[in-house]
C-alpha positions in Angstrom: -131.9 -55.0 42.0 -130.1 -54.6 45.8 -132.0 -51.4 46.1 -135.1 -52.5 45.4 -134.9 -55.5 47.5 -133.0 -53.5 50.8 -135.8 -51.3 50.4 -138.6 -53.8 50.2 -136.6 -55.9 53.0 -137.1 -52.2 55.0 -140.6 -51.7 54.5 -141.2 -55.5 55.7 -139.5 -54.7 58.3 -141.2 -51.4 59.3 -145.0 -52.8 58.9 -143.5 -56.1 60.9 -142.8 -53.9 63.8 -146.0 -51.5 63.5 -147.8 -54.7 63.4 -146.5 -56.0 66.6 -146.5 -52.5 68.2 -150.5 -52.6 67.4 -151.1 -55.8 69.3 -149.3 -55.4 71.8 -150.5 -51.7 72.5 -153.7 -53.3 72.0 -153.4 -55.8 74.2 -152.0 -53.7 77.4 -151.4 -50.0 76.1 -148.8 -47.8 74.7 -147.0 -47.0 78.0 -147.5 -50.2 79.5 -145.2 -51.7 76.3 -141.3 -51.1 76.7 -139.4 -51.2 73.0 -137.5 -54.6 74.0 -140.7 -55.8 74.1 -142.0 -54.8 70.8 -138.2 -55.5 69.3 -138.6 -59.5 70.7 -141.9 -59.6 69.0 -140.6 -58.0 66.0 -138.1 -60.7 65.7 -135.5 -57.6 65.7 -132.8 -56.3 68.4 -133.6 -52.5 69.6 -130.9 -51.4 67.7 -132.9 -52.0 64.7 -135.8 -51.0 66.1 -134.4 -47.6 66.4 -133.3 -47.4 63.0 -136.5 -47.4 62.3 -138.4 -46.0 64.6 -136.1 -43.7 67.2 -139.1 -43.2 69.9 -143.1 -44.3 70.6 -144.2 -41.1 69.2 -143.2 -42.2 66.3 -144.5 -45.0 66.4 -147.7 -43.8 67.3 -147.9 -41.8 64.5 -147.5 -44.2 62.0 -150.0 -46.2 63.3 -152.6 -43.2 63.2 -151.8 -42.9 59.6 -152.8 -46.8 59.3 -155.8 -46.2 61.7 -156.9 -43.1 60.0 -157.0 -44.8 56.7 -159.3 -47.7 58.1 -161.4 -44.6 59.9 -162.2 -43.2 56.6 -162.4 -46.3 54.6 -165.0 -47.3 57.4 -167.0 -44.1 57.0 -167.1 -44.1 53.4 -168.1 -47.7 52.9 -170.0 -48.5 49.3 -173.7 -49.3 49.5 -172.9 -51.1 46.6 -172.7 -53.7 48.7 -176.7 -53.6 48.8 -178.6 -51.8 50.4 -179.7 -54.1 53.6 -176.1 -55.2 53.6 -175.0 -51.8 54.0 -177.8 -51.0 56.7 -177.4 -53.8 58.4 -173.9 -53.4 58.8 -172.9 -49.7 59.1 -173.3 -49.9 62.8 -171.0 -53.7 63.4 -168.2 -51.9 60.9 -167.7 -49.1 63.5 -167.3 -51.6 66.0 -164.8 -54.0 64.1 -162.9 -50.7 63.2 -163.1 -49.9 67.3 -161.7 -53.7 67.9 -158.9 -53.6 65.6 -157.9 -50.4 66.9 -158.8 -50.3 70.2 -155.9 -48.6 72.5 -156.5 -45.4 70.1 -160.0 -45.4 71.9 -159.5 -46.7 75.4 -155.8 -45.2 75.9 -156.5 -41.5 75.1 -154.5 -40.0 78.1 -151.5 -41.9 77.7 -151.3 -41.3 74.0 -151.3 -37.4 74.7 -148.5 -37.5 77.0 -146.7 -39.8 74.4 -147.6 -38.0 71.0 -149.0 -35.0 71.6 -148.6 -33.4 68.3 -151.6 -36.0 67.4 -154.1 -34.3 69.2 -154.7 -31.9 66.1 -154.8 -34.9 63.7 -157.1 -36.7 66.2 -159.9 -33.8 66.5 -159.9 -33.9 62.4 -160.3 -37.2 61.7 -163.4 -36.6 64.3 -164.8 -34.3 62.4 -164.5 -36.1 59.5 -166.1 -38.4 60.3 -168.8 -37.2 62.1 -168.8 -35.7 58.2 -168.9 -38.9 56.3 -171.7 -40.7 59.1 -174.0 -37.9 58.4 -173.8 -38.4 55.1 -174.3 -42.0 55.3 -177.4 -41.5 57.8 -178.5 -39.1 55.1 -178.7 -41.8 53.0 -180.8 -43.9 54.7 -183.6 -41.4 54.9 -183.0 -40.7 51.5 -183.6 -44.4 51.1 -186.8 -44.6 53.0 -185.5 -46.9 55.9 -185.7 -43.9 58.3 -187.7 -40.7 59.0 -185.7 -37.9 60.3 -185.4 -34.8 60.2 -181.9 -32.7 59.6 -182.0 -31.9 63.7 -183.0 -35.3 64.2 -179.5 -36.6 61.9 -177.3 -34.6 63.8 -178.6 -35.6 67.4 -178.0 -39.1 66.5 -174.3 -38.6 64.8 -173.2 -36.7 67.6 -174.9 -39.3 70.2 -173.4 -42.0 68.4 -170.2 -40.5 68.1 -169.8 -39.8 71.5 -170.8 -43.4 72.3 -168.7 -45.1 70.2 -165.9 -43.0 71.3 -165.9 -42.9 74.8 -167.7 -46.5 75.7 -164.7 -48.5 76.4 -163.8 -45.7 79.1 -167.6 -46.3 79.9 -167.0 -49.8 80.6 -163.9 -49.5 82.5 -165.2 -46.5 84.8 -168.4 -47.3 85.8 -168.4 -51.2 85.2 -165.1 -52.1 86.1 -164.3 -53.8 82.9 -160.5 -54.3 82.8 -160.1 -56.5 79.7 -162.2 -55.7 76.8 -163.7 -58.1 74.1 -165.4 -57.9 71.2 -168.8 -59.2 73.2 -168.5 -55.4 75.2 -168.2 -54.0 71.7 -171.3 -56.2 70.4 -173.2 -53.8 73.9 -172.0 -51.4 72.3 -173.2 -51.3 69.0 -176.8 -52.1 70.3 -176.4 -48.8 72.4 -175.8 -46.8 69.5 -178.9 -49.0 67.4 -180.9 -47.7 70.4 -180.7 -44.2 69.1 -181.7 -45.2 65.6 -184.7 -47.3 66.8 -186.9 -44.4 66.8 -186.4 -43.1 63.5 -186.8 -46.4 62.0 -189.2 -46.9 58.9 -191.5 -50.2 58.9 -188.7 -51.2 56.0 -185.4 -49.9 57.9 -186.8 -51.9 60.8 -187.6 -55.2 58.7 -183.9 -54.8 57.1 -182.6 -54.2 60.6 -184.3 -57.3 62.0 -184.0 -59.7 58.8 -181.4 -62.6 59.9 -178.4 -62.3 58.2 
């Protein structure tokens, strides 16, 4: 029994400190956050910090396995749900996923020099889901509540995937945004609805508009 409970005791301990290192890198980025900092929010000393994790890139990493796993869960979201549900809220998912994890998307440069050997990871889980959003666009046409054609698909994964990836650096660059909220991601979302508005079936477009 002392086992299993130092070991659960660890595991607390190690999702307590990915937690914290999540908002705080959230909050002001992965370099910007020094490990006393994330120790003191962690309720831990640094010494036990480093028992667990002995450097960022570590850290880093188990947080792209947590991230990843929200990624795909995002993409491969049930229709089951029904099917206006689902419509309606393909796009807003992307966004809440973008919220939750959002110094993966604004702090791209920073997380290079820190954990470098994520760059292969990070240019799968792209494809992938580039993968999985086709397939769910697919869907839709298969559905009748758009009209597209194969070319037409890809155009607007690849549009929206480059939207959705790059528009907090959009925001900061060209509209000197420093703090971001979830009202810049809400922009967002109708940027990428934009690109879907003219392949939209009289029925995609009264799901889209119906009030929740």
């Amino acid at each position: 029994m002392a086992v299993a409970t130092t070991a659960k005791q660890k595991q607390s301990t190690k999702a307590r400190i990915l937690a914290c290192c999540r908002d705080l890198f959230n909050e002001r980025g992965p370099e910007a956050v020094t490990t006393a900092e994330i120790a003191a929010a962690a309720g831990i000393n640094e010494g036990n910090l480093y028992y667990h994790f002995q450097r960022k890139e570590l850290m880093l990493d188990a947080l792209f396995n947590l991230f990843e796993n929200d990624l795909r869960a995002t993409a491969d979201q049930s229709h089951e749900v029904g099917e206006a549900a689902f419509f309606r809220g393909y796009i807003p998912s992307w966004f809440r996923l973008m919220w939750a994890w959002r110094f993966f998307y604004r702090d791209g440069a920073s997380i290079h020099r820190l954990a470098p050997t994520l760059q292969p990871r990070i240019r799968q889980l792209s494809r992938d889901g580039q993968a999985r959003t086709r397939a769910a666009i697919a869907h839709f046409a298969r559905a009748g509540l758009m009209k597209a054609t194969p070319d037409e698909i890809e155009r607007v994964v690849v549009n929206g995937w480059i939207i959705a990836t790059y528009w907090l650096d959009f925001l900061r660059s060209t509209q000197g945004v420093g703090k971001i909220t979830p009202k810049h991601l809400d922009a967002g979302a109708h940027q990428i609805r934009a690109l879907f508005e003219p392949y939209l079936t009289a029925k995609g477009r009264a799901l889209a508009d119906a009030p929740e």
